[in-house]
C-alpha positions in Angstrom: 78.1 149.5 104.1 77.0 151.4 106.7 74.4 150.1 109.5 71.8 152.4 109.6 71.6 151.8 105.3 71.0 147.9 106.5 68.5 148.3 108.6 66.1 149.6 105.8 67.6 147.5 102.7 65.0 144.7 101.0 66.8 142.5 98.4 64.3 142.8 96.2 66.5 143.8 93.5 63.8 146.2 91.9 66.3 145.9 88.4 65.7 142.4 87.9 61.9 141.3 87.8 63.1 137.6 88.6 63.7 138.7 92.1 60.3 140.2 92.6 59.9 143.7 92.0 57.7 145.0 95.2 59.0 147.0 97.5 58.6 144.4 100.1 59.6 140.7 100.9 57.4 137.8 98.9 55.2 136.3 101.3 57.0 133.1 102.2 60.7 135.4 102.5 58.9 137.6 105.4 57.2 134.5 107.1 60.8 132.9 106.9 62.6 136.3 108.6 60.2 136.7 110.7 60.0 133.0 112.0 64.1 133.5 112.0 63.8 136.6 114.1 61.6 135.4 116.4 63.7 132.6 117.5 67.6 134.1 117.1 68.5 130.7 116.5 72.3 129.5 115.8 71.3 127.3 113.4 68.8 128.1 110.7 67.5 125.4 107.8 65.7 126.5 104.8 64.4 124.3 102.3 62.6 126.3 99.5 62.1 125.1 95.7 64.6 126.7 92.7 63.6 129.9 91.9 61.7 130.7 95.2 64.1 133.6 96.0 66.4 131.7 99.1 69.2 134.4 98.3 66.8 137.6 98.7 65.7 136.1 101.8 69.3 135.0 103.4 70.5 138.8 102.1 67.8 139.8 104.4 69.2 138.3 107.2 72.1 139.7 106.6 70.9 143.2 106.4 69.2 142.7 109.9 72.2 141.0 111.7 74.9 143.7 110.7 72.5 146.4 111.4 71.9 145.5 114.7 75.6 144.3 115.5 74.7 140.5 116.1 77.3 139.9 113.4 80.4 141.8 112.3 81.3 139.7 109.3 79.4 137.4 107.0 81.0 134.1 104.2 79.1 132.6 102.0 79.6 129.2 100.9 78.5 127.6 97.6 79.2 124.8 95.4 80.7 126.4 92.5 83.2 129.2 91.3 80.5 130.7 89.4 78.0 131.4 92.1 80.7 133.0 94.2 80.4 135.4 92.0 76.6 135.2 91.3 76.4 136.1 95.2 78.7 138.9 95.6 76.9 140.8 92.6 73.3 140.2 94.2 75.0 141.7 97.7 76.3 144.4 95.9 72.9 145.2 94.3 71.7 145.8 98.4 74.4 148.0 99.3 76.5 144.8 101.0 80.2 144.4 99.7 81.3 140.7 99.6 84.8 139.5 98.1 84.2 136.8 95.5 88.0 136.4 94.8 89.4 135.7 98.7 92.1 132.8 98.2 93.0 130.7 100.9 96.6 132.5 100.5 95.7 135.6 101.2 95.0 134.9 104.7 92.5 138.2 104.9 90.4 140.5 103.0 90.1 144.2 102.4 88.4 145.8 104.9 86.0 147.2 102.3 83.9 144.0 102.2 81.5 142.8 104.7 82.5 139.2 104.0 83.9 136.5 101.3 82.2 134.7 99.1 84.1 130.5 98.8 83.8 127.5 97.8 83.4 123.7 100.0 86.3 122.9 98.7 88.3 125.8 99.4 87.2 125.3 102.9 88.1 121.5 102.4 91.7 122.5 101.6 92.2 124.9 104.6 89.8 125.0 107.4 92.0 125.9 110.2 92.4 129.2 108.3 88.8 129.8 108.2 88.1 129.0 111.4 90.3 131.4 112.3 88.8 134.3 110.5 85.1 133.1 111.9 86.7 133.2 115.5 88.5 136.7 114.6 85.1 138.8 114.1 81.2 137.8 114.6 80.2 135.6 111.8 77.7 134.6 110.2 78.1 131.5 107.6 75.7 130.8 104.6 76.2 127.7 103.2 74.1 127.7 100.0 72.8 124.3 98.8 74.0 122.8 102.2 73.4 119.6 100.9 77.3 119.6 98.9 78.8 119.5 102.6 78.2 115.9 102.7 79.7 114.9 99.5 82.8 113.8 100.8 84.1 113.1 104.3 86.8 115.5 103.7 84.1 118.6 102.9 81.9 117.9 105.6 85.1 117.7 107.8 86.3 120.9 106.8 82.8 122.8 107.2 82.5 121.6 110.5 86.1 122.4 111.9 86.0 126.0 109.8 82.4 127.1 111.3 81.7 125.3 114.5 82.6 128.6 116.5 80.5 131.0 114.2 77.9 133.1 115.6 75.2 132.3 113.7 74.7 129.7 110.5 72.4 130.0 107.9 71.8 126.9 105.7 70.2 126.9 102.1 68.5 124.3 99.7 66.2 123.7 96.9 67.1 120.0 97.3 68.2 118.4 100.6 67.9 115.2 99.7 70.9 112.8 98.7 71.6 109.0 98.1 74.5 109.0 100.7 74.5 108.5 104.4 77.0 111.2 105.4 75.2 113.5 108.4 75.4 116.6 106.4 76.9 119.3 109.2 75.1 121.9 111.4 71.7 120.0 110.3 69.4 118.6 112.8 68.3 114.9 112.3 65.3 113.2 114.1 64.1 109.7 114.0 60.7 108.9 112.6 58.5 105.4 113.9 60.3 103.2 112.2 63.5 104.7 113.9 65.1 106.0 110.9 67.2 109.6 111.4 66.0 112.0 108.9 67.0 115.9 108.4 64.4 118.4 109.6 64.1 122.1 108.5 63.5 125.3 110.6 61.2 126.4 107.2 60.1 124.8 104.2 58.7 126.5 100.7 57.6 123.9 98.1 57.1 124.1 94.5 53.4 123.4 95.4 52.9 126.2 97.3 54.9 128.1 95.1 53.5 127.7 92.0 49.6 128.7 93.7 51.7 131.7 95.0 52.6 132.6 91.4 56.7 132.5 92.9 57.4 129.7 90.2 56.5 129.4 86.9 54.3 126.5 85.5 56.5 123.5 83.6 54.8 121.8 80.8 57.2 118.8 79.7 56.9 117.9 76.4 58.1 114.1 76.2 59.5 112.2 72.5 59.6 109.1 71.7 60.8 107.4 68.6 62.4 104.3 66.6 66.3 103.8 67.4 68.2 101.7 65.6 72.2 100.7 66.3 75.2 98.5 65.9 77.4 97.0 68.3 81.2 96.4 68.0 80.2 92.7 67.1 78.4 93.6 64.4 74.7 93.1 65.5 72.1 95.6 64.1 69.4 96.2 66.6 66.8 98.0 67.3 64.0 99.6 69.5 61.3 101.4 69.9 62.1 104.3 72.8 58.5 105.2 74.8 57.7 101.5 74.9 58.6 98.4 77.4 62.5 97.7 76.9 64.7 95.9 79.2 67.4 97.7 81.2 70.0 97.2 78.3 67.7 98.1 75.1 66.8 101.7 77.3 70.0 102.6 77.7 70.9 101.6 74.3 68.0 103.5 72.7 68.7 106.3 74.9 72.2 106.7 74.0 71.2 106.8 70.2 68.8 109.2 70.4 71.1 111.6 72.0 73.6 110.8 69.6 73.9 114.2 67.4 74.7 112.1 64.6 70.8 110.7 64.5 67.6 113.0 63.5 66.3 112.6 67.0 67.7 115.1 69.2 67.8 117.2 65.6 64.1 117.3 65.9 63.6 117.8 69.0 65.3 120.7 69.0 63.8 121.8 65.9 60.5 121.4 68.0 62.0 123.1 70.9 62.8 125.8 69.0 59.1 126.4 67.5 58.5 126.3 71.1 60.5 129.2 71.8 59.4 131.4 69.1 55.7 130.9 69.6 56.9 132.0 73.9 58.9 135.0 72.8 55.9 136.3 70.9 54.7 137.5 74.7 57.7 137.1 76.2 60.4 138.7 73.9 63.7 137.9 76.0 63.0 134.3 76.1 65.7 132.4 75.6 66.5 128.3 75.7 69.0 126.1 77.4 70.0 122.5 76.4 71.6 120.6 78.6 74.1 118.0 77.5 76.2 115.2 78.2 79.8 116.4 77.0 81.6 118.5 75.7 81.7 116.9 72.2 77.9 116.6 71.7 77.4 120.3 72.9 79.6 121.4 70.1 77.5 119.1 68.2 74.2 120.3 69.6 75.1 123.8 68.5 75.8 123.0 65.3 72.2 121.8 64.7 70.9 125.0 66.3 72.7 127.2 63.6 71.5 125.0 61.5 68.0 125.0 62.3 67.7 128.9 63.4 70.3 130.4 61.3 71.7 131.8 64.4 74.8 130.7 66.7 74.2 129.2 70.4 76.6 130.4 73.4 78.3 127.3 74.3 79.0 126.6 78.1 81.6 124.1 79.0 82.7 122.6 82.5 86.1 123.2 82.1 86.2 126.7 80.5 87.5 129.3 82.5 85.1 132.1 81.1 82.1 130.0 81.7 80.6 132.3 84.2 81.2 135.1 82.1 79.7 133.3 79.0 76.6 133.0 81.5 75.9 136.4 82.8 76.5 137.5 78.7 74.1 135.3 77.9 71.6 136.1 80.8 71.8 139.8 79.7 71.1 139.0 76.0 68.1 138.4 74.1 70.3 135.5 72.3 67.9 132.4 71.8 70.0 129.0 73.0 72.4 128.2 75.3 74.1 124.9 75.6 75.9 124.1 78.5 78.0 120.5 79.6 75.1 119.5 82.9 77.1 122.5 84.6 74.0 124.6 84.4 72.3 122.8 87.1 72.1 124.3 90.2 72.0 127.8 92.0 72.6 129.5 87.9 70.5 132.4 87.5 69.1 133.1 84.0 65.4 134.1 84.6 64.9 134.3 81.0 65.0 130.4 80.6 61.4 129.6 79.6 62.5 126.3 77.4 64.9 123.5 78.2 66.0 120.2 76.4 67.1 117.9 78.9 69.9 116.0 76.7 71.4 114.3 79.4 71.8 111.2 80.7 71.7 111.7 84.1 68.5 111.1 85.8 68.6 111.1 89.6 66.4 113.1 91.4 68.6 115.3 92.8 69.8 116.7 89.3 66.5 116.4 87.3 65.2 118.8 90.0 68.3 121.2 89.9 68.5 121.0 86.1 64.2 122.0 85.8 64.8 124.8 88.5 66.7 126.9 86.0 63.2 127.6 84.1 60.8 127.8 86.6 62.1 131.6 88.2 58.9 133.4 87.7 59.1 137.1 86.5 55.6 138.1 86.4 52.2 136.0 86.3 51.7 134.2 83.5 54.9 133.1 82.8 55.2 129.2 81.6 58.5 126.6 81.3 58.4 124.0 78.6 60.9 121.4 78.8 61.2 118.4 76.1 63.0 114.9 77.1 63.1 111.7 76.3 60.2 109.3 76.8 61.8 107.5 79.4 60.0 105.9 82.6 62.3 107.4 84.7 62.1 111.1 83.8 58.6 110.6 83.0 58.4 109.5 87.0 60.2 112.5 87.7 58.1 115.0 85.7 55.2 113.6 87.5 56.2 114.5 91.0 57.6 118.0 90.8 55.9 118.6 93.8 57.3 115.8 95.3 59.4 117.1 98.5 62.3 114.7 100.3 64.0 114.8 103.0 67.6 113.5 103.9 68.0 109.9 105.1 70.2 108.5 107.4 70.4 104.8 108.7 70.1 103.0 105.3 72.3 100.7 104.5 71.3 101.1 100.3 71.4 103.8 98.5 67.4 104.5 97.8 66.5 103.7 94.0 67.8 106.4 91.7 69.1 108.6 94.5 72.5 107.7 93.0 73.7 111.8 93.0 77.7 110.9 93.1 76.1 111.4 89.5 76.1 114.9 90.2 79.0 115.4 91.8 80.4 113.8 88.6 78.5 116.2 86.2 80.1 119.4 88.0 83.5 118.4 86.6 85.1 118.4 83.0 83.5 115.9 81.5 85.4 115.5 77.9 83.7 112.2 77.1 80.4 110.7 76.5 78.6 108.8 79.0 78.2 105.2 78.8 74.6 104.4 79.4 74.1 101.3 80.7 77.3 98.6 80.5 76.8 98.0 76.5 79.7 97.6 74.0 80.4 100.8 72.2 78.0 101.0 69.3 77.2 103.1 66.1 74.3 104.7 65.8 72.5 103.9 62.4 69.1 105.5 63.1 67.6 107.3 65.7 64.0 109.2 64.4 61.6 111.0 67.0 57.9 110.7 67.3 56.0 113.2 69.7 54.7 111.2 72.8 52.9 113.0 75.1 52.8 116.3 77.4 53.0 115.8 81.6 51.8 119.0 83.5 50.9 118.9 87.1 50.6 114.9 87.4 48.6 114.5 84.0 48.8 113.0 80.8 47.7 114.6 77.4 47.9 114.5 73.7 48.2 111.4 71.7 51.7 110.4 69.4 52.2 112.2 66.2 54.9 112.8 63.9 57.3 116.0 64.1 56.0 118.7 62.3 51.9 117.0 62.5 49.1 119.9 63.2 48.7 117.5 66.3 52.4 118.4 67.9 51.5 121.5 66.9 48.7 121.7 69.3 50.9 121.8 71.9 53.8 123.5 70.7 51.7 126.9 69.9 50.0 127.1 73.3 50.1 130.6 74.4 53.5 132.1 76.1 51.1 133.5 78.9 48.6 131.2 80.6 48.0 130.3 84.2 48.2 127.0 86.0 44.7 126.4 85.3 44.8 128.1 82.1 47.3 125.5 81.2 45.7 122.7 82.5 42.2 123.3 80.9 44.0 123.9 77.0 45.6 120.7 77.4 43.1 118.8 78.5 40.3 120.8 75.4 43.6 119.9 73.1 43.5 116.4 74.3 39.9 116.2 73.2 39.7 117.6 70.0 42.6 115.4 68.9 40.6 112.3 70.1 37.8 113.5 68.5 39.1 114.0 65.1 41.2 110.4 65.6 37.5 108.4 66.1 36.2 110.5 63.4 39.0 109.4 60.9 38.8 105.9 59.5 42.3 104.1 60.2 44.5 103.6 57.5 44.5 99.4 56.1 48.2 98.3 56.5 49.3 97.2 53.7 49.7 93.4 53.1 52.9 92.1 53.2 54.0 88.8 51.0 54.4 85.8 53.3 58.4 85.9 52.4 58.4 89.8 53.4 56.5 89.1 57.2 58.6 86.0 57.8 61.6 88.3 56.7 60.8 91.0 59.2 60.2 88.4 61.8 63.0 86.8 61.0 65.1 90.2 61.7 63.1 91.3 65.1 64.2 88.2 66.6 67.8 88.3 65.6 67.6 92.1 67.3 66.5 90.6 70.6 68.1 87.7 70.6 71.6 90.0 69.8 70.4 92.4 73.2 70.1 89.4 75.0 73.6 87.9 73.9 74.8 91.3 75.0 72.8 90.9 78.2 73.9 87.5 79.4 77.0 86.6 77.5 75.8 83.3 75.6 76.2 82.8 73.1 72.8 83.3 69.8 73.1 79.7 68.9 72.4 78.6 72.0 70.1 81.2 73.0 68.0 80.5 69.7 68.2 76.9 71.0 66.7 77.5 74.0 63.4 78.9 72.5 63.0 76.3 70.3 63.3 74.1 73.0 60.7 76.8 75.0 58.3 76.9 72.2 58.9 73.8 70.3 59.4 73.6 66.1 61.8 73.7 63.9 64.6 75.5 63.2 64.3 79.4 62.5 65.0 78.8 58.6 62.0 76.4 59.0 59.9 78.0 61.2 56.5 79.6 60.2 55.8 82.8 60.9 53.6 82.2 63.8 56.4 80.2 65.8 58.7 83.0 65.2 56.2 85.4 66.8 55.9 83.2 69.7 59.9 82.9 69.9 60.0 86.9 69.9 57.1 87.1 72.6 59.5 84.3 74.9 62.9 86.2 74.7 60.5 89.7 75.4 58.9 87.5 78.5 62.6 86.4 79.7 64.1 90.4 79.5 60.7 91.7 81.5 60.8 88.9 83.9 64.8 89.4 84.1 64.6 93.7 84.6 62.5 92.7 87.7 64.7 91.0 90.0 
């Protein structure tokens, strides 16, 4: 690439609409260069939401620095194999020539390409090599989500010997926050007044900010409940309602059922997700869906209901498959509807077309829920919305919630902070050939598992009321338009929310109908065995004794004797212990 081409290039990539199609650098890209150039610093942070554009704007830099000789040489460094590759084709697209297959035993590259695109890990295994190719020429280094340099002692070791005498270093993330406590290298820490060191960017680009800007696309999550029902290797039958109060061990329980591809839970859901996606590609024709699983076993799974339900196949992603990225770029080029990838599609992946996602994981750490809803919020052109549907589960509800919530990484604590736990994600971006175990329950069979619509979370809100799959009132919010503003979006959910309030007071409720006395004590009867099986599981003693210690708690007789109001103030004891016990 010659010089005086560099000096006039903008990755804008005008043949991809993801990437912005004006002529010039997004508003936030040219404040960043321009704050960059200004200062000629050595050391550069960026923090900027998924889907803002970080590699138009680093390619930038890149353009300016060869074209003015500050740098001879340029190596990029990214988490995965796959966006190696993903980098070297968007240089390429601005005239830059980068080497996505350098191996560590090739010691050098052609002298066609400006630079190499590797991995922290191939840096991990040979760092005195690198650092001798960043000594040999000018160099600049991009390390793209910077974050993954702290995951283990040995990568951060290995940046830091390989890069320490480059010329300039560019660092790039979406999400610089992690549970750990490893300094993550070449990034400045200060303390704040209560003398804790956090990490401190040179520029910072929100989702906030990026969403007014019309950079990111709306996300409307669409959460489901639903009544899951299971039993465990001893033999108990239990069951739960998912979307209401559980204790730590019924969630994870309930959880695991209703991503259980044998149940009609996540069958629906899709199923919904799908209606979704038809009633978005009616504006947006390319539209396509990604779920994102646990393993490889329910992906396969997964895609089986999607033929089912569409009548067409899903591209199938795995961790471990060696044409995975080229299974992604197919896909991205398509107008195929689903994709189903093993958690791998979580970070840096470029599909803009995403516009729907099924989060059908069982992660749920910051770090990864905000990777995972960054692959549908790349914004092509105003307008645009994401939908994603999950489980109604306090903690991704909480998540959903803050989108715009930013972090920063902390230093000096001696806990990991709640639900920062992202060795998660390190785990997620191996092969991953079995199921997760939610929670630290027995292996259990999933006899039921039925979903019930919940509720839709957009920009810190609430709306809609439950209904059953397939109800005119989930359909409320599964045919709002493909193209809507943020405020668009906001006002139809909130008129939706009405009129379904509305038509609720102006309907008289259904009477229950009245059981027999033997049928209510029966059903009593059974929702206390239920919780007093989660709590055997829970705590290890054994049911006789536990239904020993509520009589002695509530008084009466023995549960064969009991009436039926002593056994609903046995079930409203045990429920008391679990809350009381999920709090310490």
């Amino acid at each position: 690439m010659s010089t005086s081409a560099a000096s006039h290039l903008s990755p804008s990539y005008p043949d991809r609409a993801a990437w912005g199609t004006a002529p010039k650098l997004r508003a936030w890209q040219q404040e960043a260069f321009d704050l960059y150039s200004r200062r000629e610093p050595r050391d550069f942070l960026a923090v900027a939401t998924p889907g803002a554009g970080k590699t138009t704007f680093a390619l930038r830099i890149v353009s300016d620095l060869l074209s003015r000789g500050i740098i001879r040489a340029v190596t990029i460094v990214t988490p995965t194999e796959h966006l190696k590759q993903q980098w070297a084709d968007a240089a390429a697209r601005v005239g830059i020539a980068i080497d996505p297959e350098f191996k560590n035993s090739q010691g050098a590259t052609s002298r066609d390409y400006a630079g190499v695109a590797v991995t922290y890990a191939q840096i991990s295994m040979h760092p005195a090599l690198h650092r001798a190719r960043t000594e040999a020429r000018k160099t600049l280094v991009i390390f793209d989500e910077i974050h993954h340099a702290g995951d283990a002692k040995s990568w951060g070791d290995g940046v830091r010997e390989a890069f320490e005498p480059a010329a300039r270093r560019l660092a790039l993330t979406g999400t610089p926050f992690r549970s750990d406590v490893n300094p993550i290298p070449f990034v400045t820490y200060m303390e704040d007044g209560e003398g804790i060191r956090r990490s401190v960017s040179d520029y910072s680009y929100g989702y906030g900010p990026a969403l007014a800007d019309g950079v990111v696309r709306p996300v409307i999550f669409l959460a489901y409940a639903g009544e899951m029902r299971w039993r465990t290797r001893a033999g108990d039958e239990i069951a739960a309602t998912l979307g209401t109060p559980l204790t730590k061990d019924q969630l994870g329980q309930a959880w695991k059922a209703a991503l259980d591809p044998k149940g009609d839970w996540i069958r629906q859901v899709l199923q919904a997700a799908d209606r979704r996606l038809t009633e978005v590609r009616r504006v947006v024709p390319d539209a396509g869906a990604l779920v994102i699983a646990t393993d490889h076993e329910t992906a396969r799974a997964y895609a089986k209901h999607i033929r089912a339900i569409t009548g067409e196949g899903a591209t199938v992603v795995l961790s471990d498959d060696p044409e995975a990225s080229k299974k992604i770029k197919q896909f991205s080029a398509s107008h195929d509807r689903w994709l189903v990838a093993v958690r791998m599609v979580s970070e840096g992946v470029d599909i803009p077309r995403l516009a729907v996602g099924v989060y059908a994981t069982s992660t749920s750490t910051p770090l990864f829920f905000a990777q995972a809803v960054g692959r549908f919020v790349r914004a092509r052109k105003r307008g645009e919305t994401a939908s994603v549907f999950l489980p109604s589960v306090p903690t991704l509800m909480g998540l959903a919630g803050e989108m715009e919530a930013e972090r920063d990484h902390v230093l000096d604590r001696s806990l990991p902070e709640e639900g920062l736990d992202d060795f998660l994600l390190e785990d997620a971006q191996r092969a991953k050939d079995n199921p997760d175990v939610l929670g630290d329950e027995l292996p259990f069979e999933t006899l039921e598992a039925v979903a019930t619509f919940d509720r839709v979370l957009f920009d810190g809100g609430e709306f809609g009321t439950a209904a059953e799959p397939g109800s005119p009132e989930e359909e409320d919010f599964l045919g709002l338009p493909g193209l809507l503003e943020p405020d668009q979006v906001r006002t139809l959910l909130s008129k939706r929310q009405s009129d379904q309030l509305k038509a609720k007071r102006n309907t008289p409720e259904p009477k229950e109908p009245q059981l027999a006395p033997h049928e209510l004590i029966a059903n009593l009867r059974k929702e206390l065995n239920g919780l007093v099986g989660a709590w055997n599981h829970r705590t290890g003693q054994p049911h006789g004794v536990i239904h020993a210690e509520l009589r002695r708690a509530c008084g009466g007789p023995a549960i064969a004797q009991a009436t039926a109001e002593q056994v609903q103030e046995r079930i409203a004891k045990i429920r008391h212990w679990a809350t009381q016990r999920s709090r310490q």
